[in-house]
N, C-alpha and C positions, 0 to 999 in steps of 0.2 A: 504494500500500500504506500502512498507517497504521504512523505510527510509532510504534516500541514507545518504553513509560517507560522510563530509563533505571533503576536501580536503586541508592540512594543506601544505602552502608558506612558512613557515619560523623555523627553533628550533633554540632554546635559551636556555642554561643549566638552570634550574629551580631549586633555593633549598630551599627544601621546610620545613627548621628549624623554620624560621619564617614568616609566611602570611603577608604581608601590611595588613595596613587596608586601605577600598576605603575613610572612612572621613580623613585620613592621606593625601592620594594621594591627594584629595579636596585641602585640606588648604595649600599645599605644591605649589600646581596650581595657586592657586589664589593670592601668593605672589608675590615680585619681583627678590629673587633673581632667577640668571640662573641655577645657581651648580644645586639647590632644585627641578628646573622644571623637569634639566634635569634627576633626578636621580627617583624623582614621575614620568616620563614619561615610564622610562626602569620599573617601579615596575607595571603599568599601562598593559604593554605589557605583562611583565609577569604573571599577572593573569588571562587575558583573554587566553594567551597560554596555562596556566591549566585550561582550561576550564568555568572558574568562567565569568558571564555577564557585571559586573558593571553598569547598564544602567544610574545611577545616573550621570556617570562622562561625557557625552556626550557632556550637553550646559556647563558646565566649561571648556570644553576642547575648546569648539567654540570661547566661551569669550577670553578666559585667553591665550589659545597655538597659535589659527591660527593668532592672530595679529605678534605675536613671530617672529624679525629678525636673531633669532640664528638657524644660519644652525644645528649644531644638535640637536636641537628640533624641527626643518624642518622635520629633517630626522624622526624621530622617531614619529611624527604626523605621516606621511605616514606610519609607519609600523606602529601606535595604529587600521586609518584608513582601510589599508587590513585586519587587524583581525575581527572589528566588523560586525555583521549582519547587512546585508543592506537591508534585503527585511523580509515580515513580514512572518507570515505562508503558505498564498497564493502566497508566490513568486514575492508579488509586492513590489517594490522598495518602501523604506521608507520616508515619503514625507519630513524629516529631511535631506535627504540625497542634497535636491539641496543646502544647505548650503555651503555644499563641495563643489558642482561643481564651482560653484564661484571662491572659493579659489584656485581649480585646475588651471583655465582657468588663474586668477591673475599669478600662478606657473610658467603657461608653456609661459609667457610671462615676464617673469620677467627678471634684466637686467643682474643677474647672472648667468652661464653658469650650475654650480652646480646644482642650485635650479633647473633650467629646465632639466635636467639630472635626478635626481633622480624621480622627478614627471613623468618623460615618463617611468621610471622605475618602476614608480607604478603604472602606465594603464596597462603595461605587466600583471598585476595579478588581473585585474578588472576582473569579468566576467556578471557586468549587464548593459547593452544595453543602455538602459535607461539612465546611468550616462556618460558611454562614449559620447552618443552621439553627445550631445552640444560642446564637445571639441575636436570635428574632425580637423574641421578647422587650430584650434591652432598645432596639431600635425602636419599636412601638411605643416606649414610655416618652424617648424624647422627639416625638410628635409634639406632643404639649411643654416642653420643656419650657421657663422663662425667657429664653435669652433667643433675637431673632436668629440669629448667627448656627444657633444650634437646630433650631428646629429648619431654618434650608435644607441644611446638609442632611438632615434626617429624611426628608420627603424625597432626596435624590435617593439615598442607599434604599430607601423602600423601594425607589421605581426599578433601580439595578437587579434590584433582587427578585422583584419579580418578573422580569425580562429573565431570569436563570431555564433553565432546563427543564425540570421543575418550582419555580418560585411559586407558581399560581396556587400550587398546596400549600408552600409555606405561610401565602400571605393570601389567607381566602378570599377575606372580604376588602384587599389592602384601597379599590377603586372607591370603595364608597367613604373608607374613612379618607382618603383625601380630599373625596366632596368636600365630606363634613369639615374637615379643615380649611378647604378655600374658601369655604363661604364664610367662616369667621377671621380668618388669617387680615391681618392690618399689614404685615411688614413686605413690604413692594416685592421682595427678592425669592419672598419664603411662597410669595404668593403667584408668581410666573413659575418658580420649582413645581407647584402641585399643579396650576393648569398645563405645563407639559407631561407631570406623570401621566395624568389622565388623557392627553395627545396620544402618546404614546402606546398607553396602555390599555384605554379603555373609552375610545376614539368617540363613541356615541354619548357617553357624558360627558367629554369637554365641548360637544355641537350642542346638548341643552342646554350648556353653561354660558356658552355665548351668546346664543339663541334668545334665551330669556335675561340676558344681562344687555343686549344690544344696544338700550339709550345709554347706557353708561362705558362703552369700550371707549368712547373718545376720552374721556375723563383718567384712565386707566393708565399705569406707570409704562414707561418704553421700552422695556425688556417683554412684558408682558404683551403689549401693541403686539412686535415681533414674534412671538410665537403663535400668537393667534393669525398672523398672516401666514406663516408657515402650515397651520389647521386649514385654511383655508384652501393653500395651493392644495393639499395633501386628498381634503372630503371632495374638489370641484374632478381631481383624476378622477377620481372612483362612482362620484355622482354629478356627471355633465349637470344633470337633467335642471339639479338643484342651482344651478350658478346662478341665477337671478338676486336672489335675495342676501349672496355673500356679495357680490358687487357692489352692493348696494353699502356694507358694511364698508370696504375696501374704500369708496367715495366720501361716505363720512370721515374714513382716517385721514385722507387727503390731507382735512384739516388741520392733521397734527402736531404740535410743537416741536416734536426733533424730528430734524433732518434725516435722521436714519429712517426714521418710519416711514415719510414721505416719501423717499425713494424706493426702500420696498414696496411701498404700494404702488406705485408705478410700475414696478417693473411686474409684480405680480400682474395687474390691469392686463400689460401687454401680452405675459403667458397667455392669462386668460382668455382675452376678447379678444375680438377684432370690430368691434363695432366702433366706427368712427368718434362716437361721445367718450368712448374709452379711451380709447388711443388720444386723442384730443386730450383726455384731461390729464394722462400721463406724460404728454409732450411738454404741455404748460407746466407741469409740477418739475420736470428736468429744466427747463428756462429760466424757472423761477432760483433752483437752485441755484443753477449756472450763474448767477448774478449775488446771489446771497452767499454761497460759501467761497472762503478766501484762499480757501487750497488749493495749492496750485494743482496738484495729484486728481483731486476730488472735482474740478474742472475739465480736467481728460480724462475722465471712464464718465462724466455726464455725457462729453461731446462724445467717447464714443458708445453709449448706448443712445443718442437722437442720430449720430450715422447709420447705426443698426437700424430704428424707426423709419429714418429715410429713405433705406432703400426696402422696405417692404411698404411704408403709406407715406411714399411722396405728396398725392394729393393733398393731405394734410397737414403733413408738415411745411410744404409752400405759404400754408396761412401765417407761420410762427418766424416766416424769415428774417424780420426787422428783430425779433427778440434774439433770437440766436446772434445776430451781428454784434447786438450789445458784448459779450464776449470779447469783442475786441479793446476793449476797454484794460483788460489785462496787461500787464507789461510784457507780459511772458511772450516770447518767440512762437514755442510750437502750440501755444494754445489760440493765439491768434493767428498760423498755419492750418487748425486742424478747422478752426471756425468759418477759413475763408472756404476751404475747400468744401465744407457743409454745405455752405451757401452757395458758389458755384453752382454744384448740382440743384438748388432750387429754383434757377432765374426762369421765369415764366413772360412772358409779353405786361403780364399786370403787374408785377411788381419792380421791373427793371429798372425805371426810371428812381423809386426807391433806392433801391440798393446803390446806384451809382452814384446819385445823392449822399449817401452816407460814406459812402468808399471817398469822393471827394471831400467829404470833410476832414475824413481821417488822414488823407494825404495834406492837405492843411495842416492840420496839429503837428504832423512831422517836423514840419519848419522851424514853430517856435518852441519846442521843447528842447532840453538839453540832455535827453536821453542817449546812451553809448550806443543803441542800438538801434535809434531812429532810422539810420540809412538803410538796416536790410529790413525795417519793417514797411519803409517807403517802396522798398523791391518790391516785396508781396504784393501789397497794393497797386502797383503800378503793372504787375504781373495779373490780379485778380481782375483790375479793368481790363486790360487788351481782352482777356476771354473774354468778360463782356459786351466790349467793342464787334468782336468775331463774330459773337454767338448774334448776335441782335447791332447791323450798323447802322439802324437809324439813332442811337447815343453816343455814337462816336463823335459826334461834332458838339454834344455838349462837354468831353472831356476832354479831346485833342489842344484845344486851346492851354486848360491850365495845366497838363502834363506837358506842354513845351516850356513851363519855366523851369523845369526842372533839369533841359538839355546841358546846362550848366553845373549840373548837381557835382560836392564833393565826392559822394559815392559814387566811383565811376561806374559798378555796377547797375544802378539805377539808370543811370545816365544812356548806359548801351541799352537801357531795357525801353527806353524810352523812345531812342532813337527809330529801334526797329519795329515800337509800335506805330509808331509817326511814315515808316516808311511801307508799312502795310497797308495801312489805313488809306493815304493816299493814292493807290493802284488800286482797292478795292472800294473804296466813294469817289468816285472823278468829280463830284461836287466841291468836293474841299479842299480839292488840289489848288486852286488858287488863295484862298485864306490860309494856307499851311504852307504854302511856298513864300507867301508878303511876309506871312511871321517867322517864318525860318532864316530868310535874308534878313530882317531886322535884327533877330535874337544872336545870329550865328556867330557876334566874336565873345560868347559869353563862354561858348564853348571852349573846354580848355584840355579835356581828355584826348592823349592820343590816337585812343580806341575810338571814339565819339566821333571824331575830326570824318574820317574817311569814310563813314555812313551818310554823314549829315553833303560831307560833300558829290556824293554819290546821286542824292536825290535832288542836289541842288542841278547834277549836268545830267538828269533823268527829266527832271520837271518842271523847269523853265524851258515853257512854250511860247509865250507871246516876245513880242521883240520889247519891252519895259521889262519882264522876267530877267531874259537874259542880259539887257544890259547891266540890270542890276546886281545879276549874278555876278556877272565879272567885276561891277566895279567892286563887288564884298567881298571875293576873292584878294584885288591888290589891295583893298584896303588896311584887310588881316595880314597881308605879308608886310607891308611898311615900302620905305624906302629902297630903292633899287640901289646900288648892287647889295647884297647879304653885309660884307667885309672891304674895306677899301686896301687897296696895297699898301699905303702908309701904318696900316692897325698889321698887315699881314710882317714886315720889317721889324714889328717890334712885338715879340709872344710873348713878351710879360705886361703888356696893357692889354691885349685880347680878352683875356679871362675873365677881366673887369668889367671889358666891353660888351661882349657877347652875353653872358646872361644877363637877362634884364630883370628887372626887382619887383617884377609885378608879380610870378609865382615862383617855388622851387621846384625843380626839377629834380630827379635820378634817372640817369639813361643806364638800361641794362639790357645786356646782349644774350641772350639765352634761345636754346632749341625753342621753337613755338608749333604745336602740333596743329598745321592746318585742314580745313574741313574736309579733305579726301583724305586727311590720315596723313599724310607724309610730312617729317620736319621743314621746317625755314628757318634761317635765323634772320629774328625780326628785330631790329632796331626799336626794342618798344621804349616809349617815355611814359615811365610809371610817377604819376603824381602823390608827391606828400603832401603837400597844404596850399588852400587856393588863398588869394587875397577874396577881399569881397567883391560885387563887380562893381559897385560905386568908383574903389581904384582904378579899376579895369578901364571905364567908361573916359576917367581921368586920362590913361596912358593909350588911347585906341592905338597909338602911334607906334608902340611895339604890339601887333597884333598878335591873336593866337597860333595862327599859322608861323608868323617869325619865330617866335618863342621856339617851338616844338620842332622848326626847322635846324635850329641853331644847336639848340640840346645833342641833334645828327638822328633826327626821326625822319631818315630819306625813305620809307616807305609812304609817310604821307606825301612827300614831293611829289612823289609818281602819280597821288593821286588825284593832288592839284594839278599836274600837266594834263593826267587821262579828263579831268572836270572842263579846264580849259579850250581842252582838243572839242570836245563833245559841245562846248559852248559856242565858238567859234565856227562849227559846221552848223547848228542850226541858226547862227547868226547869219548865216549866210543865204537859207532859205526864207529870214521873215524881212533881212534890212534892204530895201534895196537899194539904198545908195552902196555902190564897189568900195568907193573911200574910205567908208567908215570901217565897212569890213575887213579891211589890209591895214585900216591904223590900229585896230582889236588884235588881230594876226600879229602885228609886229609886239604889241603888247606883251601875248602872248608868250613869243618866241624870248622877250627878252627875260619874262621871269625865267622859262627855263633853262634857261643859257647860266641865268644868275644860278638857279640852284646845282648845274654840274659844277659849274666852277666852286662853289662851297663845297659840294661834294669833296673836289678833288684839292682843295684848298687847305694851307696845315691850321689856318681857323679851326677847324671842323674838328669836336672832341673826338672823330674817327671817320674815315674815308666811307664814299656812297657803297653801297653793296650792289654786286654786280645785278640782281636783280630789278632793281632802284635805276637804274642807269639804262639798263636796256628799254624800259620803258619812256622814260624820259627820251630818249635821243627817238622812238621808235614815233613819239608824239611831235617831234619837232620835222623828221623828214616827213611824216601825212599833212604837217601844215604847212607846206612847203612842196607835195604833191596833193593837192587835193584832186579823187576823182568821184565818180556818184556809186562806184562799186563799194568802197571804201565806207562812205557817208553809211550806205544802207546797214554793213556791219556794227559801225559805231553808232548810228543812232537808233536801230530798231534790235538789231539780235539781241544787245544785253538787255532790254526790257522785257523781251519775249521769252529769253533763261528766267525772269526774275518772277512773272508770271505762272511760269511751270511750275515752279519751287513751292510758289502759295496755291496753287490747284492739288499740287502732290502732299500737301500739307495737310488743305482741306480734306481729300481723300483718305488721309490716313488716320484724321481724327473721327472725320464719319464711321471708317468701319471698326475705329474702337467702341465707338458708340451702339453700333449694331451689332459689336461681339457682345456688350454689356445687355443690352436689353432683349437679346435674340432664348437668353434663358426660359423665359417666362412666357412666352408666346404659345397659344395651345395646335396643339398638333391638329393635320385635316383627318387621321383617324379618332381622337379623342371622342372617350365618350360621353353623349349629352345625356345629363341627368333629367330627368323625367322624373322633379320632386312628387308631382301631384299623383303620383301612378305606385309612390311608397307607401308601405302602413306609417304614421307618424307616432301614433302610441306616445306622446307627450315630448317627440323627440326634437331639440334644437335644429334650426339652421345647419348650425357647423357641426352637430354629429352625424346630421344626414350626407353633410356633404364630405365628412370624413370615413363615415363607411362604406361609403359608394367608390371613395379613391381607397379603400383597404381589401374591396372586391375586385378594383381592376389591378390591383397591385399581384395580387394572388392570383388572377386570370391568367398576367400577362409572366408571371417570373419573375417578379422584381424581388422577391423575398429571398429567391432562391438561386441567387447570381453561380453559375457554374466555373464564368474566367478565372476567378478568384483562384481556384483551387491549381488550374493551370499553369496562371501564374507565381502561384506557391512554390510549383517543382523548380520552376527556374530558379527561384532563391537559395535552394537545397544547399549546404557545402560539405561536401564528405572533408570528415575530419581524421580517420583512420583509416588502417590500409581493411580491403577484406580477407588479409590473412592474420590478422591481431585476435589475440582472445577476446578483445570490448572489442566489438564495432562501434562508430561512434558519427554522425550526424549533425549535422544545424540550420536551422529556418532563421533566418536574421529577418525581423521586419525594427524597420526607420522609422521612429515617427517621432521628427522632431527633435527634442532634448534627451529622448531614450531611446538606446536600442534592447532593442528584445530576443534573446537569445533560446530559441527552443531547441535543447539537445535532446534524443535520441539517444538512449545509450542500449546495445545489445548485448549481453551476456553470450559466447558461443560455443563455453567451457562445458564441461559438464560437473563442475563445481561453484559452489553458491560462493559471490566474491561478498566478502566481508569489507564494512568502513570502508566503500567504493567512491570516492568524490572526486567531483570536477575542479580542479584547480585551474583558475585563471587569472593573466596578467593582462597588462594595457600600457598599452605605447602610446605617446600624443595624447591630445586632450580628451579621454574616455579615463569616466573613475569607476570603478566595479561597486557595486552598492553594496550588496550584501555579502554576508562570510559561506564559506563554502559549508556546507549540510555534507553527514555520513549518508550513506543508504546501505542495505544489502541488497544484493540480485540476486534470484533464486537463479538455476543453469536453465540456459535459454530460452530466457525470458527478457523483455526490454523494459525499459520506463522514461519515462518523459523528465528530464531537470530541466528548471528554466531558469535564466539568470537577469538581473538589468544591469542594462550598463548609462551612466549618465555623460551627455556630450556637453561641452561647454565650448566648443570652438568647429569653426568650418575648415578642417583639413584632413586628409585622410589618418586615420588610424589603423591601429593594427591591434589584436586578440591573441595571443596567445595561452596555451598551456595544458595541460595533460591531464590524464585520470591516472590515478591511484589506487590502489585495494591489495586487498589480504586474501589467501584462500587458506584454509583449514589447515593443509598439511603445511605448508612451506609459512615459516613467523617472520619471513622478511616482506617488506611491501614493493609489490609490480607498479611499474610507472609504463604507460603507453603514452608517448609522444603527441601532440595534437598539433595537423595543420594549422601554420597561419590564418586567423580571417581578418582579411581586410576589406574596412569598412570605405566606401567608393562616396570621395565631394559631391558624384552626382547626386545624390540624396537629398543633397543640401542645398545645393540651390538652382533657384529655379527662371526664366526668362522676366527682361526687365523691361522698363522704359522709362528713359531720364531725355531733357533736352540737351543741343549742341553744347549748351554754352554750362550745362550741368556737370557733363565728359569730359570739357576738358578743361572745368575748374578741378574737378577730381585727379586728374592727371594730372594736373601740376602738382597738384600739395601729397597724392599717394608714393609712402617714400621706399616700398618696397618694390622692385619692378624683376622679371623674370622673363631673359630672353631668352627663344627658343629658335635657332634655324632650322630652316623649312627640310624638309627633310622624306620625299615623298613620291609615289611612283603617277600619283595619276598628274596628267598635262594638260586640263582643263582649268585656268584659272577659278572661273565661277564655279565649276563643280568639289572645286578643293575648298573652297569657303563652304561651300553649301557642307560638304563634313566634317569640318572644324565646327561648324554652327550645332550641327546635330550632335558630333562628340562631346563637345561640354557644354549642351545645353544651355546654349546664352539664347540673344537677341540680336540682331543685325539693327545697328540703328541708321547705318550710310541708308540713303534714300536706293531705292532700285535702279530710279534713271542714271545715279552715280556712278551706278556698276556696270551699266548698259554696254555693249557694243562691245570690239574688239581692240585692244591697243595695247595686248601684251604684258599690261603694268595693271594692278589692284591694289586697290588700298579700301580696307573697312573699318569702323569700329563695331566691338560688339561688346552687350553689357546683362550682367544678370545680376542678382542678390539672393543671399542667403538666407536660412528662416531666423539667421540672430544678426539680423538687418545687416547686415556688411555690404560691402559692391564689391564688386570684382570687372577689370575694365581689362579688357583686350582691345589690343591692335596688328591688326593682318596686312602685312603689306609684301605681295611677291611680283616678280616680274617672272617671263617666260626668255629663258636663254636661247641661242641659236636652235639648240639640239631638240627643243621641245619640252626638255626638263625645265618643272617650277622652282625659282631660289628667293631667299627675303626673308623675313623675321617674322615671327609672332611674337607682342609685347604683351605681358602681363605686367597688371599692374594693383594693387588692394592695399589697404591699410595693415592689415597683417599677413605678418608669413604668410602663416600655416593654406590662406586663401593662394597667392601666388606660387608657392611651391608645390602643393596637387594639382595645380589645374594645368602647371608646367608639366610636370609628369603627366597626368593623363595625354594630353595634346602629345606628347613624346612616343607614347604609347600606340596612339590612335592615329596618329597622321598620315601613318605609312601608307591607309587606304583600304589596308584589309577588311576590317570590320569596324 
């Protein structure tokens, strides 16, 4: 027979640097002082807690503890007492044990209040018949004891005791004398103890108790509330039929003073019902808290049980959306995260206007407050509108306006968030492209991010259409560059005044040169200008004369050059088709030609904190021979293709947020075989809505085999791992299932001796982050016979691990123990995680700051770029987030990223980049990248494993 768990009352932090010894604990017993008894006592506890017997310490403890008047060694007698074994092999009580009862019966009569308190508190954890028995008696008197303390603890060890084996004989009548005590009991604690005895025990007297006490439960202590809502879920399982009238009760508690109760009865509501007035009044009582309680903890499990609500009764919760937004009000990051996202999903045509409303106030507030974390709460917000811009664009014209003061923001992240809303919105309302292009050339030397610059200038030679546009664009271009040339020769002869001269005192600069992973995946190194501290723009306004373009030029940002040349090119050609005087257009031309002339020779100038990078340069020169050949071949490329790329990008965008959204709601939709229930054609026999309409789905459930899933079992074999060879005396077996934070180890073990192995156990180690919970158990195995051990093991990290270790046993004749070997099992990342999706600018913030990276060269026999991604993707289980048209077509060269996360939230970020050599073979790296190891070093190894192409 398999032995049961044993079933552990009590944990005690255990540390285990140094073991007592049990002759220690002895001599430390048998003295006089207290300190000593009491501290041999806790060491006493402790090693029966780790499993260890002691049995020696038993009649020292009889001697030396139970005469003992120090209540805590009282106390800790009774907790040595519930640890030890009381019964022998066969389950009978230990004939040492009437020793005890004695001392108990002494306990629960004794004249201290304490002493019988704790002793009725340690009957609650008795479970042999036999010991309680004699001290029936005794507990029955202190029912009516004085003291409230005592009489608790005494209606709990009645209810333990009659939940026994046999209790019901012990304690015949024991339900009605707890009646009889609730209904006179005053003390709050003694009097929710008796209404759960009788929950528990004698289910139909605590429903008359409430029943006929009904005007008074709201009145009633909050321990007490609580367990009556626990009767409640408990009697509505068992008697749908009855729900009416405890709802009723549940709606009254609503009212209740603490917070605990209120939220139980919400959430009960929701088990319960689904009737709209439910759900409704449980929605508002989470709102209410969400505003009332200051916890931060207790604000994210409200927000995520109204996400829960959300996504089964959206329609109603769209009524409570302005209440949920309050929420924001918290200082806290991810609780005003998890409230935007709440909200998101509820924008409806009726309330949008709302919500944007308040979204713009909250972007306000940002401004003047002096919070550390204003700026990324500004992101969110500024992030949370665009979706609502997208979702619904007739309100993007009432927030595009006040989101462009922000083009200037200190946080450049905002700032780019801004940028590319301002640059979407414009292509997809052609209405406000002129109000968004007059304020953009007005606003544009606020702008001071390097990042910012080359979007903002992008839509500036995308979106100046009329010929006032473009002249204005240009003249806002030279404006922000300043005076021509960059550096005079005179400043170039002398390089100890340069330094002086060149930065200008309107902001600080740091220029840093580093790998930048751009949008197809492949490095650049980007001259970025990362900004430390702006001035305000009142200065700015002061100094236009060093503009922001200068500034950023000068710092050696030649990637924006290129992009003022590429703005200029693009200006200069459609100045061509709106201006028709030639003149002006060849003095704009020469304009042109002469900034970019100015910016190589900076470039190439020892001004310059470091030389133009070749990429920077070929672009510039490539902008000055097109303006200098102009033909209409030319024009059509530069002024229509990149709009028509940029188009694609927000259609493919669109696309792919729609069919998340049809992945999302595609669940719930009812099948064309489903079956229509035909209420009126049921017997009803007093029956609910919802039982009808649950037992109709518990007949097609059973029709169709959903009860009786057969893959399951298939898929079982596949997880099998033989652990032994089939020429070992044990055979030996394993089913691992994964789930989550445990795994679960079901061994199989076979005896194939023809002798019964004795003290046969599984011993097991762990490698990597996997802790074995429990201690190994003896068994015997009769000869060829099998039995089932199961083991858990606990994960605390995403990387592969590894199981080892062997069985052991004794057989009759030979007194030494046989060790059988056990294969390794190792436990596979795939388990853990699972496909992701983050945005561009999510990747490869992540990328920069993940400090652990894992390269792996390609190494592989198939020659299909795209089909070797396609099995990378499936070998570890990621996401492709490169767009498809990215990967389109043939040219040899691939670059992807791809991204998943773990069920203990981590990311894990690949990057694919191969090219195809002469010969047909694919070469190039795959970069992993994660905040821990353990993430990059498996999933190196699998991809090492898997690439090859086999399998």
């Amino acid at each position: 027979p398999e032995k049961m768990d044993k079933s552990c009352t009590l944990l005690v932090h255990y540390d285990k640097g140094t073991p007592a010894v049990a002759k220690e604990i002895k001599e430390a017993l048998e003295g006089n002082d207290v300190e000593a008894k009491v501290d041999a006592m806790k060491k006493a506890v402790m090693l029966l807690l780790n499993g260890e017997t002691i049995p020696q310490l038993f009649i020292t403890i009889i001697r030396y503890v139970l005469p003992s008047e120090d209540h805590t060694i009282q106390k800790l007698l009774l907790l040595y007492l519930e640890l030890i074994e009381k019964t022998d092999s066969r389950g009978k009580v230990l004939p040492e044990m009437i020793l005890i009862c004695q001392n108990l019966r002494n306990n629960l009569q004794h004249p201290n209040e304490y002493i019988r308190g704790v002793t009725l508190r340690f009957l609650c954890r008795l479970k042999e018949t036999e010991i309680v028995e004699p001290l029936t008696p005794s507990v029955l008197q202190n029912l009516e004891h004085r003291h409230p303390f005592v009489r608790r603890n005494a209606i709990l060890a009645v209810m333990s005791i009659y939940k026994l084996p046999n209790g019901d004989q012990l304690f015949v009548d024991a339900p009605e004398m707890i009646e009889k005590a609730l209904s006179t009991e005053q003390d709050p604690s003694a009097k929710r103890n008796a209404f759960l005895m009788l929950f528990t025990c004698a289910e139909e007297r605590a429903v008359n108790y409430l029943l006929s006490n009904v005007d008074k439960v709201s009145d009633w202590n909050e321990s007490l509330q609580m367990v009556v809502l626990e009767l409640i879920r408990s009697v509505c399982k068992t008697k749908p039929a009855e729900k009416g009238k405890y709802i009723k009760i549940i709606i009254s508690l609503l009212s209740a003073t603490s917070s605990a109760v209120i939220y139980e009865c919400a959430g009960t509501l929701v088990s319960l019902s689904s009737a709209p007035t439910a759900i409704r009044a449980a929605a508002n009582t989470y709102c209410q808290l969400l505003l009332s309680q200051s916890d931060n903890n207790v604000k994210l499990i409200l927000l995520d049980r109204l996400s829960e609500l959300k996504s089964l009764h959206r329609d109603i919760m769209v009524e409570l959306i302005i209440d949920v937004l309050r929420a924001l009000s918290s200082p806290n990051l991810d609780i005003r995260k998890k409230t935007l996202d709440i909200a998101l999903d509820l924008i409806t045509h009726h309330n949008i206007n709302e919500v944007v409303q308040m979204l713009k106030k909250e972007v306000v507030k940002t401004q003047s407050g002096e919070l550390e974390k204003n700026g990324e709460y500004r992101q969110m917000l500024i992030q949370a509108i665009h979706a609502c811009a997208v979702k619904f664009p007739e309100v993007a014209s009432t927030v595009v306006h006040l989101l462009m003061d922000f083009l200037g923001d200190s946080n450049v992240a905002s700032a780019l968030d801004v940028v590319a809303f301002v640059r979407e919105i414009i292509e997809t309302n052609p209405k406000l492209r002129v109000s968004i292009i007059t304020r953009l050339l007005d606003t544009f030397y606020q702008i001071r991010a390097g990042k910012v610059c080359p979007c903002a200038l992008w839509i500036i030679g995308e979106y100046c259409l009329s010929l006032s546009e473009v002249e204005s664009g240009v003249a806002t271009i030279k404006q922000c560059l300043g005076e021509l040339p960059f550096y005079s020769v005179s400043e170039e002869s002398e390089p100890t005044e340069t330094s002086n001269k060149i930065q200008p005192t309107s902001s600080a600069m740091v220029s840093s040169r580093k790998p930048v992973i751009l949008a197809d995946g492949t490095y650049a190194t980007q001259s970025a200008a990362s900004e430390t501290t702006f001035s305000t723009p009142t200065v700015v306004q002061g100094s236009v004369t060093s503009g922001n373009l200068r500034t950023l030029l000068l710092t050696g940002d030649f990637f924006l050059g290129a992009v003022v040349a590429c703005t200029l090119t693009k200006l200069v050609l459609r100045l061509e088709e709106v201006q028709p005087s030639k003149t002006e257009v060849n003095k704009t031309v020469t304009q042109a030609l002469l900034i970019m002339v100015s910016m190589l020779q900076l470039g190439q100038s020892p001004a310059s904190p470091h030389p133009i990078d070749n990429d920077s340069y070929e672009r510039i020169v490539l902008c000055i021979k097109l303006l200098c050949h102009r033909n209409d071949e030319m024009k059509k490329i530069w002024l229509e293709s990149c709009r028509q790329s940029f188009v694609k990008m927000i259609s493919e965008k669109q696309l792919t947020e729609m069919a998340e959204l049809k992945a999302k709601t595609q669940t719930t939709n009812a099948q064309p075989d489903d079956l229509i229930d035909f209420f009126h054609l049921k017997s009803r026999k007093g029956m609910s809505q919802l039982e009808l309409e649950d037992q109709v789905q518990d007949d097609l459930k059973r029709a169709t085999g959903e009860f009786t899933k057969d893959e399951n079992d298939a898929n079982k074999l596949n997880r099998i791992l033989q652990l032994t060879g089939f020429s070992d005396p044990v055979y030996a077996e394993a089913y691992v299932t994964v789930h989550h934070y445990d795994i679960a180890l079901e061994v199989t073990v076979i005896n194939r001796t023809k002798e019964t192995l004795q003290n046969m156990c599984l011993e097991l180690a762990t490698m990597g982050d996997l802790k074995l919970v429990e201690r190994p158990q003896n068994y015997s195995l009769a000869p060829e016979t099998s039995m089932q051990i199961k083991a858990n093991i606990k994960v605390s990290s995403t990387e592969t691990g590894v199981i080892f270790g062997n069985i052991v046993y004794e057989t009759s004749n030979v007194m030494e123990r046989n060790v059988v070997v056990l294969n390794d099992i190792h436990i596979d990342i795939m388990d853990y995680i699972s496909p992701a999706v983050c945005s561009e600018a999510a990747f490869r913030t992540m990328w920069a700051e993940f400090e652990w990276e894992n390269k792996v060269a390609v190494n592989t026999t198939i020659q299909n770029e795209r089909e070797f991604l396609d099995h990378i993707i499936k070998s570890t289980n990621m996401k492709c987030l490169t767009a498809p048209s990215a990967i389109e077509g043939e040219c040899g060269f691939l670059a992807a990223n791809l991204y998943a996360k773990s069920v203990f939230g981590e990311d894990a970020l690949v990057n694919v980049s191969i090219e195809k050599q002469t010969d047909g073979a694919l070469s190039g790296y795959i970069r992993i990248r994660s905040k821990t190891q353990g993430i990059a070093l498996s999933l190196g190894d699998k991809i090492t494993l898997k690439q090859k192409g086999s399998s």
